[in-house]
TITI-43150 format. One record per residue (C-alpha): x, y, z; residue in three letters. Coordinates in pm, 1 decimal, padded with zeros to 6 digits, always signed. Example, Ala and Ser with C-alpha at 12.3 -4.5 7.8 and 13.67 -1.06 7.14 Angstrom:
<east: +01230.0	north: -00450.0	up: +00780.0	aa: ALA>
<east: +01367.0	north: -00106.0	up: +00714.0	aa: SER>
END
This chain:
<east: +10829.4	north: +11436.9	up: +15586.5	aa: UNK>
<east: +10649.5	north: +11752.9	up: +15523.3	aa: UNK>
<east: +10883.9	north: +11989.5	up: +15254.9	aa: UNK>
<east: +10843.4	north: +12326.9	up: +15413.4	aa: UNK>
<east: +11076.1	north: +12420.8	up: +15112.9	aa: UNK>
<east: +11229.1	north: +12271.6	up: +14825.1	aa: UNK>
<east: +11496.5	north: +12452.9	up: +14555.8	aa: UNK>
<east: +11503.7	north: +12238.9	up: +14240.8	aa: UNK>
<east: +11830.3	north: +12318.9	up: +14111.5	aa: UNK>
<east: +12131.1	north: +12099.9	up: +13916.7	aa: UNK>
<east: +12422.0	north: +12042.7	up: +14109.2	aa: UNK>
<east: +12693.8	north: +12248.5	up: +13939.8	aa: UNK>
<east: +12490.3	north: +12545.4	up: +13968.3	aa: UNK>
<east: +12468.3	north: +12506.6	up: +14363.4	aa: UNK>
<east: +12809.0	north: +12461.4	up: +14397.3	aa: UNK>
<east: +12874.2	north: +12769.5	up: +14177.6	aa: UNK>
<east: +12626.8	north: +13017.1	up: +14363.2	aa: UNK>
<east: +12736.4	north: +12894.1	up: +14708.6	aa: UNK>
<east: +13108.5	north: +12836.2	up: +14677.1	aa: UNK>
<east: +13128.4	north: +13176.3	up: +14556.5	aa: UNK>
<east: +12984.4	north: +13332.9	up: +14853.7	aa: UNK>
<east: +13233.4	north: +13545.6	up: +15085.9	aa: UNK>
<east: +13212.3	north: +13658.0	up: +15414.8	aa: UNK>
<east: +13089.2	north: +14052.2	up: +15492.5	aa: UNK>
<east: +13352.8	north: +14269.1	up: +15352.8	aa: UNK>
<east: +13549.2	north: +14006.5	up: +15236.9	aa: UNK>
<east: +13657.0	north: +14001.5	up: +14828.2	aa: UNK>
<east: +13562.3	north: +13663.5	up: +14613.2	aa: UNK>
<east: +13855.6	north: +13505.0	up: +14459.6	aa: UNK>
<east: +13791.2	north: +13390.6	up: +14097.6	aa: UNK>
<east: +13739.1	north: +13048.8	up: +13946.0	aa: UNK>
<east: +14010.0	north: +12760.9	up: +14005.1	aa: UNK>
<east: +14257.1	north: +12715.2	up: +13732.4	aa: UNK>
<east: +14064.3	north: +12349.4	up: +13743.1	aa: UNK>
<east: +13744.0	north: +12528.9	up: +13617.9	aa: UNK>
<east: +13587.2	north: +12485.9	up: +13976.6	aa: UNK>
<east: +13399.9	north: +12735.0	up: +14193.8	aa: UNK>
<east: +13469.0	north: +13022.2	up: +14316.6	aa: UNK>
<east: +13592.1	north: +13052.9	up: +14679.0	aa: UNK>
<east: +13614.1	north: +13354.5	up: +14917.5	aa: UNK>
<east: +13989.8	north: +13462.8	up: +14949.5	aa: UNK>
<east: +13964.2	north: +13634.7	up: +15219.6	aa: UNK>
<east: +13997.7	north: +13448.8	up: +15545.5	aa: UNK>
<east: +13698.3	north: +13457.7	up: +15808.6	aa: UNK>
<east: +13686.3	north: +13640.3	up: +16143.9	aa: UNK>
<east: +13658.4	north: +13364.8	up: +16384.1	aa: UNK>
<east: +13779.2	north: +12976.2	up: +16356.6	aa: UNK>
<east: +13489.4	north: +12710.9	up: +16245.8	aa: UNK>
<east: +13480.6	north: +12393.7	up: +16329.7	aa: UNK>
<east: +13313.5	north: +12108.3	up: +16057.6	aa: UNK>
<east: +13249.4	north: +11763.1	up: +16085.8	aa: UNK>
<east: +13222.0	north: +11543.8	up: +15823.5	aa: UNK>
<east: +13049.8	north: +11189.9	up: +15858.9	aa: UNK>
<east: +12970.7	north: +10967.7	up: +15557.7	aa: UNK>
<east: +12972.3	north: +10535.0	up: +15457.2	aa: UNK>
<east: +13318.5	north: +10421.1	up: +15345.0	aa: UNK>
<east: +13377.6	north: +10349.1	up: +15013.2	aa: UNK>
<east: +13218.5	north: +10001.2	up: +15009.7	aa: UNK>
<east: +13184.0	north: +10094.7	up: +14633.3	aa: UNK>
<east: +13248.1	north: +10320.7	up: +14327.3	aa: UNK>
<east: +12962.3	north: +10573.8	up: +14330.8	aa: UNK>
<east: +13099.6	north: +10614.7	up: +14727.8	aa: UNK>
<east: +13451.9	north: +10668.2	up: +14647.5	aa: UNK>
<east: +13339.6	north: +10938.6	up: +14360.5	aa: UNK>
<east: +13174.6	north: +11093.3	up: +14687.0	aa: UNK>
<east: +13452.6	north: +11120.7	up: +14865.5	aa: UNK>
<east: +13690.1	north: +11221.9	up: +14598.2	aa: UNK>
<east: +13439.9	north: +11560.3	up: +14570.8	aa: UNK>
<east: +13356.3	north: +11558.5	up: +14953.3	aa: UNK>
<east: +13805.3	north: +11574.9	up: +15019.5	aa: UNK>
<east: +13807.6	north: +11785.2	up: +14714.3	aa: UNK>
<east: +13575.4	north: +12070.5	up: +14872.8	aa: UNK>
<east: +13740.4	north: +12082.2	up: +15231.0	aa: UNK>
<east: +14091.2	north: +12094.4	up: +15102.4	aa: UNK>
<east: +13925.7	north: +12371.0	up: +14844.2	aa: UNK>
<east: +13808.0	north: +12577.5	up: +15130.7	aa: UNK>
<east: +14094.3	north: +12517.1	up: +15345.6	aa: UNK>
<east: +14312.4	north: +12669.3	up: +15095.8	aa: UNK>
<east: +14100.2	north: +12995.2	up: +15111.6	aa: UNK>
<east: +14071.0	north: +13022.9	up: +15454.1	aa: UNK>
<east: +14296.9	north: +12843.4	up: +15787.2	aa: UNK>
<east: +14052.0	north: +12942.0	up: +16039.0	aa: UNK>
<east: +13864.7	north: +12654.0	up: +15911.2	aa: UNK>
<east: +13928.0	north: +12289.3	up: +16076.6	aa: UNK>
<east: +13773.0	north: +12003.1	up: +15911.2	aa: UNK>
<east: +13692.2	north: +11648.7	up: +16043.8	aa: UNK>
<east: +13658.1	north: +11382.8	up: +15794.7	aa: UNK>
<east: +13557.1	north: +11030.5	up: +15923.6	aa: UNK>
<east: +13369.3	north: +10718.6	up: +15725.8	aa: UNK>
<east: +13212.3	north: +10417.0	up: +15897.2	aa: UNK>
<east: +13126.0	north: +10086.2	up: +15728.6	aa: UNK>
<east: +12857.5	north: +10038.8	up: +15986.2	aa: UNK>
<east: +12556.6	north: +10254.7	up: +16154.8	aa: UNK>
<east: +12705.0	north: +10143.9	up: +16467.6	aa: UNK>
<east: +13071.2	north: +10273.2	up: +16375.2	aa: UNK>
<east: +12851.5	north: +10650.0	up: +16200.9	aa: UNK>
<east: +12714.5	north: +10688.0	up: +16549.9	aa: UNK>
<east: +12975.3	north: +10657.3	up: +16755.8	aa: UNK>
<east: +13179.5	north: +10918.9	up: +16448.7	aa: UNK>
<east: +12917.9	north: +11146.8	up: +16508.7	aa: UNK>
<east: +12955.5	north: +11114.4	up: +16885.3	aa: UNK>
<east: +13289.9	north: +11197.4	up: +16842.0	aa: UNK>
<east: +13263.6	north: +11513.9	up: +16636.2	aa: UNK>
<east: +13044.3	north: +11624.7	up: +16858.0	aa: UNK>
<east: +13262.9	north: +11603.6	up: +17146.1	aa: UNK>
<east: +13490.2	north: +11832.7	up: +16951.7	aa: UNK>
<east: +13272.7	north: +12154.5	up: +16995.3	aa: UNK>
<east: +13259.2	north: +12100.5	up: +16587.7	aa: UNK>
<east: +12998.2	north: +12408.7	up: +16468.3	aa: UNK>
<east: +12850.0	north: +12223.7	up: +16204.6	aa: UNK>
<east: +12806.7	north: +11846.1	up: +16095.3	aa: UNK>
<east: +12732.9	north: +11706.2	up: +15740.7	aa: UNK>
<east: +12616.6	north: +11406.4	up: +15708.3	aa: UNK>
<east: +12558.7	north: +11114.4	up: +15420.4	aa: UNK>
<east: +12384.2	north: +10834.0	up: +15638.9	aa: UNK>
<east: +12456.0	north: +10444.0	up: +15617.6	aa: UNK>
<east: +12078.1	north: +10431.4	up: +15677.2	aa: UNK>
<east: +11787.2	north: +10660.4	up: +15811.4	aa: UNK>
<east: +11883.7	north: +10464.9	up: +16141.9	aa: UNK>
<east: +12131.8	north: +10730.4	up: +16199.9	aa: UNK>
<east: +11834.0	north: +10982.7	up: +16237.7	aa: UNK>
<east: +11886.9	north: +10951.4	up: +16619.2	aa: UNK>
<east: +12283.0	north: +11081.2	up: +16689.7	aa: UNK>
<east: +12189.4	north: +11331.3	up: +16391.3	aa: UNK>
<east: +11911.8	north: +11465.0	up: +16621.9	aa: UNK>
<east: +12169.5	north: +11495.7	up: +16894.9	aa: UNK>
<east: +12390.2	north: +11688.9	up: +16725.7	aa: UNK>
<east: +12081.7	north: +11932.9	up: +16611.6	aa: UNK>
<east: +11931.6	north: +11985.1	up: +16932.8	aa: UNK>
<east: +12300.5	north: +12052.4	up: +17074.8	aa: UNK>
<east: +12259.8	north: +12385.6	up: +16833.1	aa: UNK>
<east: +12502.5	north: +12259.0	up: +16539.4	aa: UNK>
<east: +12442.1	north: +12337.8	up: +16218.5	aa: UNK>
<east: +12372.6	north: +12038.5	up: +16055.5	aa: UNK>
<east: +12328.3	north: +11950.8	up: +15655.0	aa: UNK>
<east: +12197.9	north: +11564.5	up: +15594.5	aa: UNK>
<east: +12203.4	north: +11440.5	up: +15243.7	aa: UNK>
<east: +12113.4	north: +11183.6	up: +14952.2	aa: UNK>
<east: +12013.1	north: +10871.8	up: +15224.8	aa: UNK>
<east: +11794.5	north: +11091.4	up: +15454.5	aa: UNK>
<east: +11704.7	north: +11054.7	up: +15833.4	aa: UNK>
<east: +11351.3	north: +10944.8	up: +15947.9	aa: UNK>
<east: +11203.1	north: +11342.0	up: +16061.3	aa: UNK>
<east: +11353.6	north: +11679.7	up: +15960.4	aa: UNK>
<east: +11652.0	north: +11671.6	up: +16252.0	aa: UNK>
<east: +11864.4	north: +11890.3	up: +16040.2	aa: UNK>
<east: +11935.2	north: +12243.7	up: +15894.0	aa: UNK>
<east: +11916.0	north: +12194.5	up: +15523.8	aa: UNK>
<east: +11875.1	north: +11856.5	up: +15320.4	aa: UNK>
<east: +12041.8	north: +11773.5	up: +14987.8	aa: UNK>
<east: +11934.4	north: +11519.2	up: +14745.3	aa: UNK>
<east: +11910.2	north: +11373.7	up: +14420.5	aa: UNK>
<east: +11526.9	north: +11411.0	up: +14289.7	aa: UNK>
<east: +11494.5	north: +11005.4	up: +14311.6	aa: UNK>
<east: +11135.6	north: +11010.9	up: +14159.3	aa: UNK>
<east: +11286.4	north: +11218.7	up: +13840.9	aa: UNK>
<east: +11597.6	north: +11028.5	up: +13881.5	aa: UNK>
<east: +11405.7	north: +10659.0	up: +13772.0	aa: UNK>
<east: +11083.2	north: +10809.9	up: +13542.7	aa: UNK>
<east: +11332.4	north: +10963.0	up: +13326.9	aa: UNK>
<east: +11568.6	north: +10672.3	up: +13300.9	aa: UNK>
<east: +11279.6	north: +10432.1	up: +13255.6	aa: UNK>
<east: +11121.8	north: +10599.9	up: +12983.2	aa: UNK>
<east: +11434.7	north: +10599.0	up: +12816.7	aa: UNK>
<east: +11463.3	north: +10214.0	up: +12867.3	aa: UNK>
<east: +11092.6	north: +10223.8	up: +12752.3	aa: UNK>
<east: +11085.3	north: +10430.1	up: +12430.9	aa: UNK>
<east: +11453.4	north: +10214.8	up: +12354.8	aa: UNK>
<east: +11227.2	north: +09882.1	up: +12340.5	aa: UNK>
<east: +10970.1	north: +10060.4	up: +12134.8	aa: UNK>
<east: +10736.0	north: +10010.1	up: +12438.9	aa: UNK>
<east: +10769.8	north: +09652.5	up: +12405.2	aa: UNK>
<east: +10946.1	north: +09367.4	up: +12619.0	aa: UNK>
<east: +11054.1	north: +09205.0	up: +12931.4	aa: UNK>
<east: +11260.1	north: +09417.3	up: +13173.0	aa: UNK>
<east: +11453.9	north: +09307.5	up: +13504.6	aa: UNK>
<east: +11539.7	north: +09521.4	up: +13774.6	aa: UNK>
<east: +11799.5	north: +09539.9	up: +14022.4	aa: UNK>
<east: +11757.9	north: +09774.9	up: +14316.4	aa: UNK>
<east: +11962.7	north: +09888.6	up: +14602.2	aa: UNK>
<east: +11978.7	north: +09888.3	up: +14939.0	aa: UNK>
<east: +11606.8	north: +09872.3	up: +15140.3	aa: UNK>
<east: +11626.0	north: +10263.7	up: +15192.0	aa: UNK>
<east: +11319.2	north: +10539.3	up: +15153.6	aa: UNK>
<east: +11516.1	north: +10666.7	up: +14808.7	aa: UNK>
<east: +11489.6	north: +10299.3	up: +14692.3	aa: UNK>
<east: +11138.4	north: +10286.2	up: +14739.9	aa: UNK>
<east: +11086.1	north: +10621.6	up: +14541.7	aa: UNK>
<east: +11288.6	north: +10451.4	up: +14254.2	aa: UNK>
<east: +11121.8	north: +10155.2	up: +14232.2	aa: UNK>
<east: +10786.8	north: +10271.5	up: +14239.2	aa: UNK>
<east: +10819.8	north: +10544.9	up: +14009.3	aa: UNK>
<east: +10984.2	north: +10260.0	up: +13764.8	aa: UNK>
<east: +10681.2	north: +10044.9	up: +13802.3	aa: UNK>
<east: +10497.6	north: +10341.5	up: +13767.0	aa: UNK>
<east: +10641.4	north: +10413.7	up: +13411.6	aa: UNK>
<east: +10604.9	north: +10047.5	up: +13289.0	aa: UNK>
<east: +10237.6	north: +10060.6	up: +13427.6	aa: UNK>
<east: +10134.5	north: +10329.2	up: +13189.7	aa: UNK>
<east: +10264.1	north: +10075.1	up: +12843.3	aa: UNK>
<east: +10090.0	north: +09694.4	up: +12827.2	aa: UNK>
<east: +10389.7	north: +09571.5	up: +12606.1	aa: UNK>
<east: +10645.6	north: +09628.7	up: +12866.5	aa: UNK>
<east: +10639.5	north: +09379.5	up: +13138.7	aa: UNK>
<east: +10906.6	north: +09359.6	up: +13451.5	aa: UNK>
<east: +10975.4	north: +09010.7	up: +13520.6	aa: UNK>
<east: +11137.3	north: +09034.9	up: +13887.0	aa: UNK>
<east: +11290.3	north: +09322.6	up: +14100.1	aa: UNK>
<east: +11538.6	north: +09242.3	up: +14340.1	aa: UNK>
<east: +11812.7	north: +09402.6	up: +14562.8	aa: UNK>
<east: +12196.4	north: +09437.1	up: +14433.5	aa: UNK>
<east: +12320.8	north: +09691.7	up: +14758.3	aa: UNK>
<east: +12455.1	north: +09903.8	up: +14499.4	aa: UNK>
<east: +12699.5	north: +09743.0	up: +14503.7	aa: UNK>
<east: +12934.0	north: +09553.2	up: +14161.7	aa: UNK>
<east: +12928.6	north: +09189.6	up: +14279.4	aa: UNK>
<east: +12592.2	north: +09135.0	up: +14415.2	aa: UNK>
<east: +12464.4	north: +09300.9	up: +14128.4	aa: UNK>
<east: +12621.0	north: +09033.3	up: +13903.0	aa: UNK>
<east: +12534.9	north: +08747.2	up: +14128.0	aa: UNK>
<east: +12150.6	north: +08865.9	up: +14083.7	aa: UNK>
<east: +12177.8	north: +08903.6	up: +13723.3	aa: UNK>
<east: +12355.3	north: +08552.0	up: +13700.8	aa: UNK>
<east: +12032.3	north: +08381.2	up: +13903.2	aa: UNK>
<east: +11840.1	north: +08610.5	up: +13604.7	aa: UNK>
<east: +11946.6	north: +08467.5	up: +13349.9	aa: UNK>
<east: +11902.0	north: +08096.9	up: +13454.5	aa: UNK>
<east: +11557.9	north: +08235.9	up: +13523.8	aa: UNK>
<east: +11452.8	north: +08384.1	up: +13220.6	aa: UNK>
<east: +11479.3	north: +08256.2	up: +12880.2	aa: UNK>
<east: +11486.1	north: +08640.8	up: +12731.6	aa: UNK>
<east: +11536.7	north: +08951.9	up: +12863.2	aa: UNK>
<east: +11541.6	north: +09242.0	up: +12667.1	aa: UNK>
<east: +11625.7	north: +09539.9	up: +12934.1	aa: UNK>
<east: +11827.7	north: +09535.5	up: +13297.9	aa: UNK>
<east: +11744.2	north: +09841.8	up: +13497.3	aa: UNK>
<east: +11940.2	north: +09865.2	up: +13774.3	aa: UNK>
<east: +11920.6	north: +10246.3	up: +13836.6	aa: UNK>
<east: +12310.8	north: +10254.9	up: +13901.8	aa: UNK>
<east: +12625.2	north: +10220.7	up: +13696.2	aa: UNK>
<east: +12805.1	north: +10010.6	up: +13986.9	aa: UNK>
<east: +12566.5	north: +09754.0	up: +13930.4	aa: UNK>
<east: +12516.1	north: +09771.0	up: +13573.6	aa: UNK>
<east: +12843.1	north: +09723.2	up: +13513.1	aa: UNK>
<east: +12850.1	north: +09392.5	up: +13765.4	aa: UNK>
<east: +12517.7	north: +09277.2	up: +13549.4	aa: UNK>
<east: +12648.2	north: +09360.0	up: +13239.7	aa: UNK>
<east: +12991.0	north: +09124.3	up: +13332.1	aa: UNK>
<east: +12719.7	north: +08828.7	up: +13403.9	aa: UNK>
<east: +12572.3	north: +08894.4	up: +13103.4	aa: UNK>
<east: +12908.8	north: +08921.6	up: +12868.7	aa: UNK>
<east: +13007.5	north: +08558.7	up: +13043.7	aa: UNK>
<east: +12658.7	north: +08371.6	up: +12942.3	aa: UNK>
<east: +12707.9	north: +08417.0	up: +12622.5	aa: UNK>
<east: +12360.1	north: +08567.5	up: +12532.3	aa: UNK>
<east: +12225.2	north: +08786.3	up: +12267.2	aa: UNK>
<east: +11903.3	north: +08864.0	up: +12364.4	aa: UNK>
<east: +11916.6	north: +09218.6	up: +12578.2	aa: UNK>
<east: +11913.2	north: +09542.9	up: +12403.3	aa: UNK>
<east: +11973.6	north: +09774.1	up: +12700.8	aa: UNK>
<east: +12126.5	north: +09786.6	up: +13016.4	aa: UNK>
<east: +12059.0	north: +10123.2	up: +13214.0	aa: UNK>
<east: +12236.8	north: +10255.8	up: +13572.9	aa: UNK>
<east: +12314.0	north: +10578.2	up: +13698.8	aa: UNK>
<east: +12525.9	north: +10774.2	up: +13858.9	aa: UNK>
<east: +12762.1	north: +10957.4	up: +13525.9	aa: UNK>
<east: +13030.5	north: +10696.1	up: +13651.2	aa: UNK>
<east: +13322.7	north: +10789.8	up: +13418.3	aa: UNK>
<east: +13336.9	north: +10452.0	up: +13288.5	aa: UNK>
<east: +13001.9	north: +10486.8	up: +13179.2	aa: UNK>
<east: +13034.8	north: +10796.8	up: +13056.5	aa: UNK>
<east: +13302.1	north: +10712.7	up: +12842.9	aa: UNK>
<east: +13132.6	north: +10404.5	up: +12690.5	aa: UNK>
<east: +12860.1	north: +10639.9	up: +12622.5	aa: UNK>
<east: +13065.0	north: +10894.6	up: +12434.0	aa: UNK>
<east: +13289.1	north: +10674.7	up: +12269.7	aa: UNK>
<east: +13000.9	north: +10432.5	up: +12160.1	aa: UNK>
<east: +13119.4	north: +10113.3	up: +12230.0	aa: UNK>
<east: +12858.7	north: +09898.4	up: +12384.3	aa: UNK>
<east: +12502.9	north: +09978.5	up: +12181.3	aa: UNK>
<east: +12309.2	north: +09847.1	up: +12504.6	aa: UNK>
<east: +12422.4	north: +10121.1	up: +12694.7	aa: UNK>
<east: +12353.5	north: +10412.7	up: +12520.4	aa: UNK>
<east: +12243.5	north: +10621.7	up: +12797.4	aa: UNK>
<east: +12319.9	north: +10782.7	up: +13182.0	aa: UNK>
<east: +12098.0	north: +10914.9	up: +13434.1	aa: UNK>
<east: +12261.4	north: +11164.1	up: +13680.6	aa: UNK>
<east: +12366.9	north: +11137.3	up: +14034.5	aa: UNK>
<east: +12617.4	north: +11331.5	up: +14118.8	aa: UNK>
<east: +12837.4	north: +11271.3	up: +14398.9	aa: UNK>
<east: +12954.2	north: +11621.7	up: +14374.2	aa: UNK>
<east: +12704.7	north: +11730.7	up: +14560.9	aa: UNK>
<east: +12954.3	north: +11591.5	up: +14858.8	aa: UNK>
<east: +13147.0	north: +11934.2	up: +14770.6	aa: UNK>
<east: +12826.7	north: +12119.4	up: +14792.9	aa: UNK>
<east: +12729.7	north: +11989.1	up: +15160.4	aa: UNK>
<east: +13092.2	north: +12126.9	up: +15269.3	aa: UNK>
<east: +12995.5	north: +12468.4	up: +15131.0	aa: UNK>
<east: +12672.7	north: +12453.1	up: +15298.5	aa: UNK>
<east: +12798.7	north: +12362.2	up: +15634.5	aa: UNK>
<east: +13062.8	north: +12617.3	up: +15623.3	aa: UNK>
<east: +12790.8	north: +12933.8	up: +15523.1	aa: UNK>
<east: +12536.9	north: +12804.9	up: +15774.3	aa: UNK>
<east: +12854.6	north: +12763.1	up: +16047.8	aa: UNK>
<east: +12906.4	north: +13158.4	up: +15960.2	aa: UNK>
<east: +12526.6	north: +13244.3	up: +15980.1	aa: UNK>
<east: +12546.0	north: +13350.7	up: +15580.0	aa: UNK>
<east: +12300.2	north: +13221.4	up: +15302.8	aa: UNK>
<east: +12346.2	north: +13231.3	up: +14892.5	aa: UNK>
<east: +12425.1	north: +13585.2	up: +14769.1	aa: UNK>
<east: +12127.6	north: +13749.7	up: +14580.1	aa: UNK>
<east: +11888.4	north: +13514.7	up: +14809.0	aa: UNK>
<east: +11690.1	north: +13734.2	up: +15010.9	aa: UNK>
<east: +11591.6	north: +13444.7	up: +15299.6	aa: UNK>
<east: +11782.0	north: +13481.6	up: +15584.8	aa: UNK>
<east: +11823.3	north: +13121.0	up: +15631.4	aa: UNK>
<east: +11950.0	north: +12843.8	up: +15380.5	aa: UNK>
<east: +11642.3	north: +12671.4	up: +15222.7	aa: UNK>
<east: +11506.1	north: +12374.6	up: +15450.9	aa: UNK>
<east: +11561.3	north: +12107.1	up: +15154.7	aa: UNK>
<east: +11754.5	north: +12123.2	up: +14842.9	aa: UNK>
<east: +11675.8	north: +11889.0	up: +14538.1	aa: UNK>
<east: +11902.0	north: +11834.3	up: +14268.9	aa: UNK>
<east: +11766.1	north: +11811.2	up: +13974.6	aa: UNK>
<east: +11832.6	north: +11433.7	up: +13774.8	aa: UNK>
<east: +11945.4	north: +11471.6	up: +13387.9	aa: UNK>
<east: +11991.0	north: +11250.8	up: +13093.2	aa: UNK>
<east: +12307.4	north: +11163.5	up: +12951.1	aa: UNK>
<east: +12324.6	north: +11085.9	up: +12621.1	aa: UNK>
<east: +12609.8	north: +11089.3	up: +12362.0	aa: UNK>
<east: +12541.7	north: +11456.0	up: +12260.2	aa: UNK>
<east: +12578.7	north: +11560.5	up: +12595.5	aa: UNK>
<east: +12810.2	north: +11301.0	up: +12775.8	aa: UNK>
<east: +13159.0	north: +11533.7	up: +12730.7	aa: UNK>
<east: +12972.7	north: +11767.4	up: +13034.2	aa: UNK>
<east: +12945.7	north: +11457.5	up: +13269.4	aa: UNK>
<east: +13312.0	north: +11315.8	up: +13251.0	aa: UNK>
<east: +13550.2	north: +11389.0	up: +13501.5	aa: UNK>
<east: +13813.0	north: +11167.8	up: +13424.3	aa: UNK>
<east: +13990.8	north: +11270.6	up: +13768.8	aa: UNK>
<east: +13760.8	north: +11113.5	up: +13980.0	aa: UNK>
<east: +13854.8	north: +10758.8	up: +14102.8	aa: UNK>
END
């Protein structure tokens, strides 16, 4: 897909310049007493329709998004009633397309949605060429059938974890990984970790294979692992849902041998390991943040009004948004808890 724009910008800071944004004439209200974004208080002129389409929560990152992605609408609701939100999640493609036929049907004015799969790309085509606003994110479609696109920067996301995994092992030893689901982001992960590991001789990956992102698969590959491999001194796995499965398999063998396991995601379990120091294999976090479900709400509702970011001097919301992927270590974890998520 050709970028005819991209914003590189951290996820706290779009939801702070866009939720802020009010209608023309309209006052901004100030910061939540929960420290959030700023919301207009003033209600808009004319009633908006949004739909909402996104996986279930077939796991923890997923039910972090829709903790933020609830979190957002009922934030915006609050500000203004002429806004009507419909939510809906789908454990299959099959069930996301029909969702999305759905919304449609209901004259909705703008659509986000966080696809199963790029399969989707065709009912999120429908909905653009019908003339609704519509915001993809993280997953991506197959061709640019949308408004604006948010994601994670997936190449950043697994060079900077990997050289942390790398420079951990003093550029030296035998690394697994565990991927996710067959998706484009995947691939950009996995190459750019191979990538990393190409660039130093002593650090050799011994097999790469798929956990779905998902806790129990994760620990059934690391289980077949470590019947495999007589030593293994890092487990990549490029997400805390699975780390934490691997790291269960690897707490029941009874093994000493691995020195660091790494995910992703600033999962608050994670996060709290991290600044309370009690595992020293996992010493480290790469973001994801599955706030940037709020932030797709707040786009959908300023492209549903025709607006764009205050002080931005477009007059259209950039094509693509990237957010940008940080490290989390123990001198910074405290930012990355939010010990109200689920």
């Amino acid at each position: 897909m050709k970028r005819m724009l991209t914003v590189l910008i951290g996820a706290l800071a779009v939801s702070a310049a866009v939720m802020s944004c009010a209608p023309k004439g309209a006052a901004a209200a100030s910061a939540s007493s929960q420290g959030g974004p700023a919301i207009s208080a003033a209600p808009m002129t004319q009633a908006v329709k949004i739909g909402y389409s996104m996986p279930s929560a077939d796991h923890g990152y997923i039910a972090r998004a829709i903790y933020w992605a609830k979190r957002a609408m009922a934030d915006w609701k609050a500000k203004d009633p002429n806004i009507t939100f419909y939510f809906v999640t789908a454990d299959t493609v099959a069930k996301q397309a029909n969702d999305i036929d759905d919304l449609i049907t209901k004259g909705i004015n703008a659509l986000v949605v966080f696809p199963q799969d790029a399969s989707i790309t065709s009912e999120v085509e429908k909905a653009h060429n019908a003339g609704i606003f519509t915001v993809v994110m993280d997953r991506g479609t197959t061709k640019p059938v949308y408004d604006v696109y948010l994601h994670n920067n997936d190449n950043a996301y697994a060079t900077s974890g990997m050289e942390y995994v790398c420079k951990q092992l003093n550029y030296q030893g035998n690394v697994v990984i565990i991927e996710g689901i067959p998706t484009p982001i995947n691939t950009i992960r996995v190459n750019a970790i191979r990538a990393v590991a190409a660039k130093y001789p002593g650090i050799k990956i011994l097999d790469s294979q798929p956990g779905y992102w998902n806790e129990q698969k994760a620990h059934d590959v690391m289980q077949n692992y470590l019947q495999k491999y007589n030593h293994i001194d890092a487990v990549y796995t490029a997400d805390d849902d699975m780390m934490i499965g691997a790291k269960v398999a690897y707490k029941d063998s009874g093994r000493s041998d691995i020195k660091v396991f790494l995910g992703g995601g600033a999962d608050k379990r994670v996060i709290k390991e991290i600044m309370d120091g009690t595992d020293p294999t996992t010493t480290a976090d790469v973001t994801y943040p599955p706030d940037q479900c709020a932030d797709t709400v707040t786009l959908a509702v300023l492209g549903a009004m025709h607006q764009t970011f205050p002080g931005f001097y477009q007059k259209k919301l950039p094509l693509e948004i990237v957010l940008a992927a940080e490290l989390v270590t123990k001198d910074n974890a405290s930012q990355y808890y939010n010990p109200d998520e689920p």
